[in-house]
N, C-alpha and C positions, 0 to 999 in steps of 0.2 A: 545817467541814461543807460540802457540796457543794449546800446548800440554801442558802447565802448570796448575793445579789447581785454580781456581779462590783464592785471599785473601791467597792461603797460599806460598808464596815465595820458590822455590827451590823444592817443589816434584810436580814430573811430574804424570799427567794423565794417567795412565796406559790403558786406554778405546783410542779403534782405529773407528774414527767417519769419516764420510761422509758430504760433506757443500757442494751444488750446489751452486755456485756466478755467472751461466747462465745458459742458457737450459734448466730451472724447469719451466716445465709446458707454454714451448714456444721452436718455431724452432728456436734459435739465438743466439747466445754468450754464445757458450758451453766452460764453465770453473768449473771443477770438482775436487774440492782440497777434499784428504785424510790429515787426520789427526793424526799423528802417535806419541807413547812414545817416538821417536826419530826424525822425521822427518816429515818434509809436505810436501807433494808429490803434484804439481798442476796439473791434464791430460789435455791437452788443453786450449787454450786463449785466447779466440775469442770476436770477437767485435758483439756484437746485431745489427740487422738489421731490417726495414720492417716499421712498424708505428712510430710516432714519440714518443709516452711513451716511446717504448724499444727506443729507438737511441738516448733516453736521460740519458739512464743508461750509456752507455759509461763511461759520465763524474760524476759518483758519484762513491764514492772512494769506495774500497771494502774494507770489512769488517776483514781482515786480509793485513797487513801491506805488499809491495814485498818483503823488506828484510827478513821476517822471513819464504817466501817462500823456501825452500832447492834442489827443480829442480822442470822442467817441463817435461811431456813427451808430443810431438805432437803427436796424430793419422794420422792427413794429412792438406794439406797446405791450404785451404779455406777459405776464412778470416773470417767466422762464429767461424771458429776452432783457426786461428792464429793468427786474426786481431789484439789483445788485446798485442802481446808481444811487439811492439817496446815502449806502454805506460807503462808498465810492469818494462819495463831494465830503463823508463825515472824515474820512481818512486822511482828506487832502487834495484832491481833488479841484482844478479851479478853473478849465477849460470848456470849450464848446462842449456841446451832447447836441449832435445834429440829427436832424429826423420831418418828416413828414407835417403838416398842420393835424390831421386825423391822428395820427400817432402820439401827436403833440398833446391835444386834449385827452386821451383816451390812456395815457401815460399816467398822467397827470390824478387820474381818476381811480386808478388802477394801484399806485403808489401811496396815495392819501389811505387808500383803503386795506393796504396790505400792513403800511404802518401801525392805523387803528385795532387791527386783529395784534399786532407782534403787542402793542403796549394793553391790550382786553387779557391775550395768555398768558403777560407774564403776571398782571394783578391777581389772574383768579391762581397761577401759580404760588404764590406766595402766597394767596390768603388760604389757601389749603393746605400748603406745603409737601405738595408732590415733585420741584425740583432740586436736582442736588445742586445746583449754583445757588448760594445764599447771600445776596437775593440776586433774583431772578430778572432778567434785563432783555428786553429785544433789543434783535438787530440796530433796529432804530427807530427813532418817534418820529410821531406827524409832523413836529417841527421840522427834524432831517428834513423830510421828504420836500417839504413844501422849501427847503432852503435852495435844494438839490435845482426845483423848474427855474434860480437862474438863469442857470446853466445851458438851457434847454434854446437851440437855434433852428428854426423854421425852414426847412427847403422845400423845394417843389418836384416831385418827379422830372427825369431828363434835365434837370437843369444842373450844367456841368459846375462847381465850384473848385475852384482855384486852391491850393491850400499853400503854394510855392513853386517857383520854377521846378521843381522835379515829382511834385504831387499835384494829380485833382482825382475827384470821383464826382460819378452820378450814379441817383437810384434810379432804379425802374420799377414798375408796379411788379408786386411778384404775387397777387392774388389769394392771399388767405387770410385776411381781415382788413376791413379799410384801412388807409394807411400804410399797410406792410411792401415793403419792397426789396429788391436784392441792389445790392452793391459794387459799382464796376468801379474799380480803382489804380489807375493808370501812374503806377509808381516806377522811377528810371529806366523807363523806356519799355517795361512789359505793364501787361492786365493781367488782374488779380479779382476774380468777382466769389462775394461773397454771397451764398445762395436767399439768405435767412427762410423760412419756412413758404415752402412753393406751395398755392393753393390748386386746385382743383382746374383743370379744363376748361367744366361746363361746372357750373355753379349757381344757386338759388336768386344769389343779390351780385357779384363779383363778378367782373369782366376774367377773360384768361390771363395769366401771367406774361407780360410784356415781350417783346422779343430785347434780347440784351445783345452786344455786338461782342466781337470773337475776342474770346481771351486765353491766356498761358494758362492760369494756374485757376482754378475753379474748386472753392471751401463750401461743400454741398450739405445740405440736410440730406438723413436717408430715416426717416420714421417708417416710413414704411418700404423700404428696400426688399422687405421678403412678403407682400402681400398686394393682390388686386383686389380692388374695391368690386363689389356687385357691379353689373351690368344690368339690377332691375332698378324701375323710377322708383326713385327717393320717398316720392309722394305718393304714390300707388303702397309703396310697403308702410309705410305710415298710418295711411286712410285704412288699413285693414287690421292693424293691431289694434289701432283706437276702436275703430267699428266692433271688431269681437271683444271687445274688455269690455266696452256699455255692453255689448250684447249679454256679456255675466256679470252684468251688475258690479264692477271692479272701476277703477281709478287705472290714468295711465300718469307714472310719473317721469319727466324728464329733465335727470339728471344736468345738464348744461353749463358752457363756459359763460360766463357775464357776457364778455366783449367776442362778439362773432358770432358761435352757435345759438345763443340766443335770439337775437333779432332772425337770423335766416331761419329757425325753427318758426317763429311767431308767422314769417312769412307765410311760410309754408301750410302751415295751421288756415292762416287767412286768405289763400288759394283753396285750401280744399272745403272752406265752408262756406267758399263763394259759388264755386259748382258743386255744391250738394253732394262733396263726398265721404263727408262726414255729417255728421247732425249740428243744425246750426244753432239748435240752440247749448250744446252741452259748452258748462260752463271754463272760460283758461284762464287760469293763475299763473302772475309771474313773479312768486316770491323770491325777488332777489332785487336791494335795492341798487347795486351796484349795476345790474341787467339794462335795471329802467334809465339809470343816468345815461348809460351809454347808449341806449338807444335814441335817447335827447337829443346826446353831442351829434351821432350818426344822422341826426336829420338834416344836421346843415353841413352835410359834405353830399349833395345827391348826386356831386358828379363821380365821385366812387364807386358809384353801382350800376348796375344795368336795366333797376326799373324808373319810373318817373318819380317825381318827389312827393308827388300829390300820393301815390300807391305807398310809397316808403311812409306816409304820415296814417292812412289807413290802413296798415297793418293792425297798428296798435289798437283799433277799435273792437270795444268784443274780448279785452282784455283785462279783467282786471289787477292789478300793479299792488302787491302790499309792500307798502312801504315799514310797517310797521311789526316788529315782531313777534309783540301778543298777541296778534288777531293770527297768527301762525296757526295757532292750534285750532282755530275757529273754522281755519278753509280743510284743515286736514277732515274735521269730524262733520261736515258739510254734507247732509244726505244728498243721495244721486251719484252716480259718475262726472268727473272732473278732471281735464287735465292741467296737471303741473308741472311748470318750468322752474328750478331751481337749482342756484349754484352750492358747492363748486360740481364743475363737470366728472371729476373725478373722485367724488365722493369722500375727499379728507376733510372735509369740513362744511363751515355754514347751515344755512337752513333747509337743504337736502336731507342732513342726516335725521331732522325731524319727521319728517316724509319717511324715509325708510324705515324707521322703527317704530309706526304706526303701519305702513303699509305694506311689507316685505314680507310677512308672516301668513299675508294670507291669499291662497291661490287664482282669488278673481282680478287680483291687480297685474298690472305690466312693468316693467320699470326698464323703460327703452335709453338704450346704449346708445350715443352718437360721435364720438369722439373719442380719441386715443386714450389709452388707461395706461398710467405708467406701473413700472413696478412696483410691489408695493400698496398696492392702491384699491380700497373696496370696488371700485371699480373693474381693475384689474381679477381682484377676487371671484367676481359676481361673472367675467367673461370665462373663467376657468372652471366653473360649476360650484364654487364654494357651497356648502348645506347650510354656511350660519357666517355672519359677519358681527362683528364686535363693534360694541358703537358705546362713546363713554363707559366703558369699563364692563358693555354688560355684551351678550350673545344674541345674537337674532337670529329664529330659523328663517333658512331662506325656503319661501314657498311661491311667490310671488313668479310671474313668467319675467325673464329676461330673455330681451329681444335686442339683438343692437343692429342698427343700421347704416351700414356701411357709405352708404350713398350720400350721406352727409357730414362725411369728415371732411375738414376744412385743408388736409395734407394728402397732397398726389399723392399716388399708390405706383408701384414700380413701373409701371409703362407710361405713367406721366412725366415721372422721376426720367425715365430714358432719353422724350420726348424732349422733355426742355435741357436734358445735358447737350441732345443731338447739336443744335442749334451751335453749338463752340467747335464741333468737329473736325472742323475745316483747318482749324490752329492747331487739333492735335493737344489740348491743355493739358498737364499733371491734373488729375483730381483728387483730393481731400475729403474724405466722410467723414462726417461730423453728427452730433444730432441723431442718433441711432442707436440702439442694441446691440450690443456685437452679434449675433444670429440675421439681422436687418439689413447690419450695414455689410456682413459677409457675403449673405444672398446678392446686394446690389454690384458689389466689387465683381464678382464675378460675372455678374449680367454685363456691364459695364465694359469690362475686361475682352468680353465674347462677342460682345454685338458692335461694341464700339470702339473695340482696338485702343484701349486709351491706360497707360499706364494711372494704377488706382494705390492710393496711402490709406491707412487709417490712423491718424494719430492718436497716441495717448495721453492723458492728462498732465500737461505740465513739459510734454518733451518739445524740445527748442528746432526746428524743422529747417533749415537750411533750404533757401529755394534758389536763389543764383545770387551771384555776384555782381556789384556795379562797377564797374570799367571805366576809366577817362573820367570820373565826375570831379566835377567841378559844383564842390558847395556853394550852397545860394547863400547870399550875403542880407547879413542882418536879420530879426526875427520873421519867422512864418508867420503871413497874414493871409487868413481866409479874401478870396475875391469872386464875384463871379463871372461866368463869360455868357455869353447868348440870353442873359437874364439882366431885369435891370434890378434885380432883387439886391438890398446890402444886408449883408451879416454883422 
């Protein structure tokens, strides 16, 4: 256990510390281990993403062993946040991964589908022979994955779980894809709340992010620490990139994450062509099949959202769904204007990059932005002005308009970010950035620091954070068993 005293065998650590092993001082592989006199708590398990350094981290071993991990909590299913458990369960791994029933499904989907691309890269690697590993092996297979949803234990927002006499936590809804919540963790006598990624205010499908009760020490996302989102409607700037692209005869493509920006976009789409403000009959494609699953599962959670269930089932109409890959090139070469939804939203992959290297070249198309681009990332590129993006091996001029819209990113923007720290005030917490760019997370520290008188960290990856001391404890006796309280739910 990593709660032991170095050199001295058999007494434990009595000091409860903080180890970022992702998301220090980067948007990507958020995995946030506590470290406790009894227990190691991991929040999150996600695979890095974006440039090749971070995507190289995946495969170095982390600094705490899985077996002497003692549970997981998810915040929500993303594989920035998930990606890492079915390597997790492969390493050793044998305990809880507790999380939402939405998160639960949408994990689950999410996982199967990250595996089947790691074990598609490494075949067409080897049968090419462009890797220098011989041979060439992912992370882990569909098998892992599907071994991994064991593991997987079912809770319910606010409903408090027991973990020991000197642990419990409860989630709260934290508003940036069904399912997603933040983390209040009531460990030897202080709270510890873990943000995981805050959504939006005011939002398409999603209620606001819950009120969370006061806590010490608060491990926050800052994606956007150094930016406000537009003040103009989402749907208004929408209805009008679409409208001038038919109006020159062009394609509008968007880019999208499967789970989240996809459905809220289709909404969106099916709001404006129900009051004529776009053309009802221009045709929507949603080539991504992983998009469509999820928006399956998302039907039967309607109490996640803030429209009815009958409206959540008519989005989808007006839509057509390819499931199939061939017919890929069939919607691209499709006369007429057409919009398309296709993942990944960040442009490293899938059947997006087939869309941009038919349609990026030429100036009557749009190719709208709605979500965060990490480093790294054509996306990223395409927000920076890039002339030409590289796609399989080859150059594309960039001619096409890119337009991104702010209004529908699914991550508060700094005055949200403020909004929902305020709410802890009153306790005075240490706060923790996490989940940020160092440019992001410096801009918030200081806002933070200015507005809210609240001493602010930024840790770095892997460094071991010392938060207080337990006093008088008295170890609980016999193994930690999950229980719950105010719920009749059993784990």
């Amino acid at each position: 256990m990593s709660s032991l005293i170095d050199n001295e065998p058999g007494i434990r650590d009595q000091t409860v510390y903080l180890q970022s092993l992702g998301a220090a001082q980067t948007v990507t592989g958020s995995k946030h281990l506590l470290i406790t006199p009894e227990l190691n708590i991991l929040i999150d398990c996600g695979l890095f993403q974006g440039i090749k350094s971070l995507r190289e981290k995946n495969r170095e071993p982390l600094p705490v062993s899985a077996s002497a991990i003692d549970m997981v909590i998810l915040t929500h299913a993303h594989l920035d946040h998930s990606g890492y458990i079915p390597l997790l369960v492969k390493n050793g791994y044998r305990k809880p991964i507790y999380m939402t029933q939405p998160t639960r499904d949408l994990a689950e989907l999410i996982l199967r589908d990250s595996a089947k691309l790691q074990e598609e890269d490494a075949e067409k690697a080897n049968r090419n022979g462009y890797s220098r590993h011989k041979p060439a092996r992912p992370l882990y297979t569909v098998s892992d994955a599907v071994a991994a949803l064991a593991f997987f234990k079912v809770i319910s927002p606010e409903e408090t779980i027991r973990v020991n006499s000197d642990i419990d936590f409860t989630l709260y809804i934290s508003a940036h894809i069904a399912g997603a919540c933040s983390v209040n963790l009531n460990c030897f006598g202080k709270c510890i709340v873990f943000s995981g990624d805050i959504g939006r205010q005011q939002s398409e499908l999603l209620p606001p992010p819950a009120h969370v009760p006061p806590a010490d020490y608060v491990v926050m996302e800052s994606t956007y620490g150094d930016r406000l989102h537009a003040k103009t409607d989402a749907a208004d700037e929408l209805a009008m990139v679409i409208n001038n692209t038919v109006f020159n005869h062009g394609n509008i493509l968007i880019p999208c994450f499967a789970v989240g920006r996809a459905q809220e976009v289709m909404h969106l789409i099916y709001r404006l062509k129900k009051k004529q403000g776009i053309p009802s009959a221009i045709p929507v494609f949603l080539d991504s099949p992983m998009a469509a699953s999820a928006g399956k599962v998302l039907l039967h959670y309607p109490d996640w959202f803030t429209i009815s269930e009958k409206e959540c089932a008519q989005m989808f109409s007006g839509v057509t769904i390819n499931d199939n890959h061939q017919h890929t090139q069939a919607i691209i070469h499709q006369r007429g204007s057409k919009i398309v939804l296709a993942a990944s939203g960040m442009m490293t992959g899938g059947r997006v990059l087939e869309y941009l290297k038919h349609y990026i070249g030429d100036a009557r198309n749009t190719i709208v932005i709605i979500g965060y681009q990490a480093e790294g990332t054509r996306g990223r590129a395409l927000l920076n002005k890039a002339y030409e993006i590289k796609i399989h091996g080859q150059y594309y001029p960039v001619r096409a308009q890119v337009i991104e819209i702010e209004g529908l990113s699914a991550h508060a923007d700094q005055t949200e970010l403020l909004e929902w720290l305020g709410q802890f005030k009153e306790k005075t917490p240490e706060v923790y950035l996490v989940h940020g760019e160092p440019c992001a997370q410096e801009a918030l520290r200081i806002k933070i620091k200015d507005e809210l008188k609240l001493k602010v960290i930024i840790p770095e990856q892997y460094q071991k954070i010392p938060l207080y001391t337990v006093t008088a404890h008295q170890p609980a006796n016999g193994q930690a068993a999950a229980s719950t309280t105010g719920s009749s739910a059993t784990l």
